[in-house]
C-alpha positions as CSV (number, residue, x, y, z in Angstrom):
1,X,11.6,-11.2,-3.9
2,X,13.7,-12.7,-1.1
3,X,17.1,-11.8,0.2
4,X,18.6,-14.4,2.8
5,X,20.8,-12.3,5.4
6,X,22.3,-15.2,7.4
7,X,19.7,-16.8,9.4
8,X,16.9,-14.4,8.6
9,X,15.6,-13.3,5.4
10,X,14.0,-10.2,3.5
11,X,10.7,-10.8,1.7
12,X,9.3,-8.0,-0.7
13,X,5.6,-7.9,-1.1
14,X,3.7,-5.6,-3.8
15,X,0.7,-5.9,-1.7
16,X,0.5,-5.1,2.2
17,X,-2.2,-7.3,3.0
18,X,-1.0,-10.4,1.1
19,X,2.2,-9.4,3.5
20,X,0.1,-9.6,6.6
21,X,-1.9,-12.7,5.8
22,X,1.4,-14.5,4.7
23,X,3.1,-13.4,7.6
24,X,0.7,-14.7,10.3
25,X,0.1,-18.0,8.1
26,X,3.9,-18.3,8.7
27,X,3.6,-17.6,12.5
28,X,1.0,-20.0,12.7
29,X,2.7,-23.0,11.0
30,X,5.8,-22.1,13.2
31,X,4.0,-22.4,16.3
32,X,2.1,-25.5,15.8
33,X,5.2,-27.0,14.4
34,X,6.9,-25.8,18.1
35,X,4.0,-27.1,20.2
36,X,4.3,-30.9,18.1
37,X,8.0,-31.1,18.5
38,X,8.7,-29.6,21.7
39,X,11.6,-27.4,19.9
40,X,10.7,-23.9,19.4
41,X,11.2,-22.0,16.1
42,X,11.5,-18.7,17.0
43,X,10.7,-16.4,14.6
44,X,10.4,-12.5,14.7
45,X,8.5,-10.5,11.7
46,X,8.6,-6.7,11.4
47,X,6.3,-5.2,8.7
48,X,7.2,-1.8,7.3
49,X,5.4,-0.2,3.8
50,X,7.2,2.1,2.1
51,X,9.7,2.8,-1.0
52,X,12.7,0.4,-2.0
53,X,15.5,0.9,-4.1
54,X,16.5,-2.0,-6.2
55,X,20.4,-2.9,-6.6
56,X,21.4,-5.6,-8.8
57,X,19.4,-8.6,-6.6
58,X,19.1,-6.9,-3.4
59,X,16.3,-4.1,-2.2
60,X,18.2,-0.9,-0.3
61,X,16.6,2.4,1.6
62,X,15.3,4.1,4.2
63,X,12.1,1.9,4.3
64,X,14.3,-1.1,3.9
65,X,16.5,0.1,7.1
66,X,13.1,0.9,9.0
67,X,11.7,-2.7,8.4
68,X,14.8,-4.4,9.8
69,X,14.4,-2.0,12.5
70,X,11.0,-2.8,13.7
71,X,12.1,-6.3,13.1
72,X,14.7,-6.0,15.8
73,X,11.6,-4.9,18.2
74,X,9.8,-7.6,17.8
75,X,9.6,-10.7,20.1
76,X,9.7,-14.2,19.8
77,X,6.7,-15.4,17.4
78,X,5.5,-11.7,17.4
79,X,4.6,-9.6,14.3
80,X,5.2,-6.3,14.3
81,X,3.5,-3.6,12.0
82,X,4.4,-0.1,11.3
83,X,1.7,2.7,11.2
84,X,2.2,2.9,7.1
85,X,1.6,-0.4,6.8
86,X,-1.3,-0.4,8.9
87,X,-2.5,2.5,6.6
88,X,-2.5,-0.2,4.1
89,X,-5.0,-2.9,5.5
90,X,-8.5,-3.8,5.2
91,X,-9.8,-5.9,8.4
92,X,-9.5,-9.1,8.7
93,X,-8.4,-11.7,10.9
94,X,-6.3,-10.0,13.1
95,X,-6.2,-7.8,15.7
96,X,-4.0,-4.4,16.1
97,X,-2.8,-3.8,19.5
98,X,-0.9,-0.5,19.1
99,X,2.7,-0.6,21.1
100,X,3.2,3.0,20.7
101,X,6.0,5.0,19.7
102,X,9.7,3.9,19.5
103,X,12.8,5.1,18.9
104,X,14.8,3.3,17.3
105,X,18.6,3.4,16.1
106,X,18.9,5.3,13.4
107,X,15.7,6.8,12.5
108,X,14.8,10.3,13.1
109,X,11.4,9.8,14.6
110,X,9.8,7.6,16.8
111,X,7.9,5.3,15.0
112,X,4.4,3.9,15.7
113,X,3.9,0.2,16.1
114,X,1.8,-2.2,16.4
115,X,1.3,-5.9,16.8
116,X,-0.6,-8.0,14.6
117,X,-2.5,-11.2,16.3
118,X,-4.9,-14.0,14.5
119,X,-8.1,-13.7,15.9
């Protein structure tokens, strides 16, 4: 499923690791597309598993507010995983470098992240 929120969009996975993969594909293409036009494409991803809610076409929830929320911490061409998702993974090509706790705007907790890099 994809929602398009102005110039970002939502993507709903059933599968964590098919998330991760595709997400670091994506980060991959984006960067050699950068480097071979000399225009950046600057493109955060934040990763969060959890429980949705669907309404009509669109996903709603705390898990859904969480993900945008981690999305807002990450940086330019960065991927940025929360510890539920992480929970989720097998290895694979990628490295976890934890970030550590946040706080973050309207969540409770602080909230264990980490960033995912291709290896």
């Amino acid at each position: 499923m994809v929602t398009e929120l102005g110039d970002g969009m939502m993507l709903w996975f059933s599968d964590a690791q098919a998330a991760v993969d595709t997400c670091l594909s994506m980060l991959s293409r984006f960067d050699a597309h950068s480097m071979s036009t000399l225009q950046p494409l600057w493109v955060r991803i934040g990763l969060h598993w959890g429980r949705q809610t669907r309404r009509r076409n669109d996903l709603i929830g705390h898990d859904v507010n969480l993900a945008a929320r981690i999305l807002d911490q990450a940086g330019p061409s960065e991927l940025l995983l929360s510890e539920d998702t992480i929970a989720q993974l097998e290895p694979g090509n990628y490295q976890l470098d934890e970030i550590g706790p946040v706080v973050m705007k309207g969540i409770p907790d602080p909230v264990r992240l980490f960033r995912a890099v291709s290896i």
